[in-house]
C-alpha positions in Angstrom: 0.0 0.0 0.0 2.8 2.5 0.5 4.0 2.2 -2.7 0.7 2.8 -4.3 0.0 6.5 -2.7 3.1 8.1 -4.5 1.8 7.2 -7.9 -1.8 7.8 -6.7 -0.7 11.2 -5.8 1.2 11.5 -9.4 -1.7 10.3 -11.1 -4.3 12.8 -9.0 -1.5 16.3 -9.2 -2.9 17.1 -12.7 -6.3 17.4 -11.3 -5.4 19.8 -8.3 -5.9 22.8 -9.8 -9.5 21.7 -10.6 -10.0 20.6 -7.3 -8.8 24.1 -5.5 -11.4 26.0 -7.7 -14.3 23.9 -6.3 -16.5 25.6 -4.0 -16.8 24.7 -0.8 -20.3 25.2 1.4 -20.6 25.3 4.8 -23.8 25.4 5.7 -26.0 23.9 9.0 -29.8 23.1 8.6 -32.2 24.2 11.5 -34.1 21.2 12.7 -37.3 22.8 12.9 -39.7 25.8 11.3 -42.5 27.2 13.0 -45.5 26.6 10.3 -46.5 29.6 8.6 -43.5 31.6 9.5 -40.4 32.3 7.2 -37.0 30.3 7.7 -33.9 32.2 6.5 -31.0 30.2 5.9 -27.8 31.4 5.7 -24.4 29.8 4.0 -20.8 30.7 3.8 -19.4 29.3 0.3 -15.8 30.3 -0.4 -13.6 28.9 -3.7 -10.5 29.1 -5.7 -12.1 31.7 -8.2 -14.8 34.0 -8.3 -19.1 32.4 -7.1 -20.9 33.0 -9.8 -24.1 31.7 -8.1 -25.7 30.1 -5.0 -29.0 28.4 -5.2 -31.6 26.5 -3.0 -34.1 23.6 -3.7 -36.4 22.8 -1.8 -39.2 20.1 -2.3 -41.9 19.0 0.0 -41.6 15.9 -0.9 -38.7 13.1 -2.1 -40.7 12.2 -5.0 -41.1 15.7 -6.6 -38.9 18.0 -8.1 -37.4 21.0 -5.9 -37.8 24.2 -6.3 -34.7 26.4 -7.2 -34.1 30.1 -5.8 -31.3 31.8 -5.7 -29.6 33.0 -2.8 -28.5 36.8 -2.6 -24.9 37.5 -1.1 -24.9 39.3 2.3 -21.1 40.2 2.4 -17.9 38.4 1.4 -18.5 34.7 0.8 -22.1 34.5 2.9 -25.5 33.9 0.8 -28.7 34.1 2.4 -32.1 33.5 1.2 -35.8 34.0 3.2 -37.6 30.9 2.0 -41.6 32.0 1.9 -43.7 29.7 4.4 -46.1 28.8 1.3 -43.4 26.6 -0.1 -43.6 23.8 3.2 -47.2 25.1 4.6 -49.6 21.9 4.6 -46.7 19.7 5.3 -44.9 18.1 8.4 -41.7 18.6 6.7 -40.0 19.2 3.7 -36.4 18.8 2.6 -33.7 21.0 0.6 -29.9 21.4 -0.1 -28.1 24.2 -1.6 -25.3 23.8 -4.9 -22.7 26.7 -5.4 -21.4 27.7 -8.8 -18.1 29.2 -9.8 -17.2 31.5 -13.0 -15.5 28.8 -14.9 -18.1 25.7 -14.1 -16.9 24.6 -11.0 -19.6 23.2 -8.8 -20.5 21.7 -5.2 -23.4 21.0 -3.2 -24.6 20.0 0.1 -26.3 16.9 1.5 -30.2 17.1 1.7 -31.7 18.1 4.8 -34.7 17.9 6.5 -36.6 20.2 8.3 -39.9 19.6 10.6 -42.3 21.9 10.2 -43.8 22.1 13.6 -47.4 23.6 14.6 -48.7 22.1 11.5 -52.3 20.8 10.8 -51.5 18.3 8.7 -52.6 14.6 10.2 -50.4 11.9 10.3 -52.1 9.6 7.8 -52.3 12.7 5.1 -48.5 13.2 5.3 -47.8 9.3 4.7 -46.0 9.3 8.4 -49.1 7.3 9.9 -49.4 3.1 10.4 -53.0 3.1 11.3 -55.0 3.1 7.8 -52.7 0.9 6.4 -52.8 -1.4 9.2 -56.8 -1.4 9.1 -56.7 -2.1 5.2 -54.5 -4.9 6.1 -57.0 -6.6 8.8 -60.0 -6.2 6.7 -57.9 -7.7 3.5 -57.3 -10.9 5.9 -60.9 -11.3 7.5 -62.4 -11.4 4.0 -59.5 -13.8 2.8 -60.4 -16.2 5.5 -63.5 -15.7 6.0 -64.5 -16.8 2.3 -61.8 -19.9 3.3 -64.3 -20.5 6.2 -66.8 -20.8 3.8 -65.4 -22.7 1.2 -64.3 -25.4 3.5 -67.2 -25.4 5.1 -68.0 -29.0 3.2 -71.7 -27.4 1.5 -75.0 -28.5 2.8 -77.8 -29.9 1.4 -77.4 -33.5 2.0 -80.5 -34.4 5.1 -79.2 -37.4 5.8 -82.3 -38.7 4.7 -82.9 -42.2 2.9 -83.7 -42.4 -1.1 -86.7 -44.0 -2.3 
């Protein structure tokens, strides 16, 4: 193995000037938004070279596509953006990330995160989070399974017992 890192390092040095001019985010999600109130999120995203943007998106759900909006620069190297509570409201949470853009292409972007919305009047079994329904669909499913087995093997009727004539 320590013969393989100097030419892993030969092999990589060509690529190191590539590498310095990616952007770098730092960036820490709240764990919570009060529904129906704005959340302003704030990141400090530095490079090699000069940002040419810094965007958010934000979905409400995996499944869907985000929504993009950029985030406007507050000073040297820190972005901010006030996401409007009509893009989570009706939802117990919704998740986002944000990507940063140099001049010349360079790009990096965060992990998704996840925020609770909390105060919301959304039910459990509307926002997918809930056991019960399916759980009841499940029961009912079975008791009509076996209860037509119960049926079937009930062996019929019709027979008396009596004698033919």
């Amino acid at each position: 193995m320590k013969r393989i890192l100097p030419y892993l390092f030969l092999c990589l040095a060509p690529f190191s000037p590539l590498l310095a001019n990616r952007p770098v985010i730092a960036h820490e999600g709240p764990p919570s938004v009060a529904a129906g109130q704005p959340l302003r999120l704030i990141a400090r995203v530095s490079a090699g070279e000069p940002i040419e943007s810094v965007n958010l998106h934000l979905t409400q759900s995996a499944g869907s596509a985000p929504v993009s909006q950029p985030m406007n620069p507050v000073s040297s190297g820190i972005y901010s953006i006030t996401v409007n509570p009509n893009l989570f409201s009706g939802t117990s949470s919704f998740r986002y990330y944000i990507d940063a853009h140099t001049a010349s292409g360079q790009w990096a972007e965060t992990n998704w995160v996840t925020v609770r919305v909390v105060g919301t009047d959304v039910r459990e079994e509307e926002s997918g989070g809930g056991w019960k329904r399916p759980v009841m669909i499940g029961a009912g499913a079975v008791a009509v399974v076996g209860g037509g087995i119960a049926i079937a093997n009930s062996g019929g009727g019709g027979g008396g017992g009596g004698k033919r004539r």
